[in-house]
N, C-alpha and C positions, 0 to 999 in steps of 0.2 A: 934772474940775471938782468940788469942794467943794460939799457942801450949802449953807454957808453964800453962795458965789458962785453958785450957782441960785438961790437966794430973791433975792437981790439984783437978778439979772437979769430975773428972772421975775414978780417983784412980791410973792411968797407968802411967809407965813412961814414960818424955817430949820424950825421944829416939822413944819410941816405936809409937809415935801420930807420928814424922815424918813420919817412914820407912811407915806409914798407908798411909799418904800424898801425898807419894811418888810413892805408888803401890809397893814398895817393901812387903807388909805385904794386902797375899789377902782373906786369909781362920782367919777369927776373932772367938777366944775363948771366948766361951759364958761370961765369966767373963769381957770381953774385949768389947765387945757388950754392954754389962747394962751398963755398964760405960760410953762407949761414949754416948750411946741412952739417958742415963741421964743428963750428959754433955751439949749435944745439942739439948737437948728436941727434940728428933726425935725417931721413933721408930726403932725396933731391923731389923724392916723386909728392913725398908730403907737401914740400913746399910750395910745387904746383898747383897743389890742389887747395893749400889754405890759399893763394893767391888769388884764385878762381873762386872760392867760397865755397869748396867740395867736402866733405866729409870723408878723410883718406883712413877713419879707423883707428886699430890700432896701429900705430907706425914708430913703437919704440924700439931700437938696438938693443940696448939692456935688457934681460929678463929682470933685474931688479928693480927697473924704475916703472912708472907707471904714465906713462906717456899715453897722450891724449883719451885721459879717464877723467 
């Protein structure tokens, strides 16, 4: 998915998906969180934890996709 179609989705601006991308942006406002967690159908705790550099597993919603493999 595009940064540009995350922001979209997400409600954030395309700026702000980069600096995230980037690691320039490490402490996520909850507002910033739902958004992406909805985005990328992943949940809020994952995002924490990529933020941080943690390994959160598997942390897909779907049983059909195959999230973080």
């Amino acid at each position: 998915m595009s940064q540009q179609a995350v922001a979209e989705k997400s409600g954030i601006h395309a700026q702000s998906i980069g600096k995230i991308e980037r690691g320039h942006t490490t402490v996520l406002k909850a507002k910033t969180k739902r958004g992406l967690a909805y985005a990328l159908d992943v949940p809020e705790a994952h995002l924490e934890a990529a933020a941080k550099g943690v390994n959160s597993g598997n942390y897909g919603r779907s049983d059909s996709g195959n999230y973080g493999r």
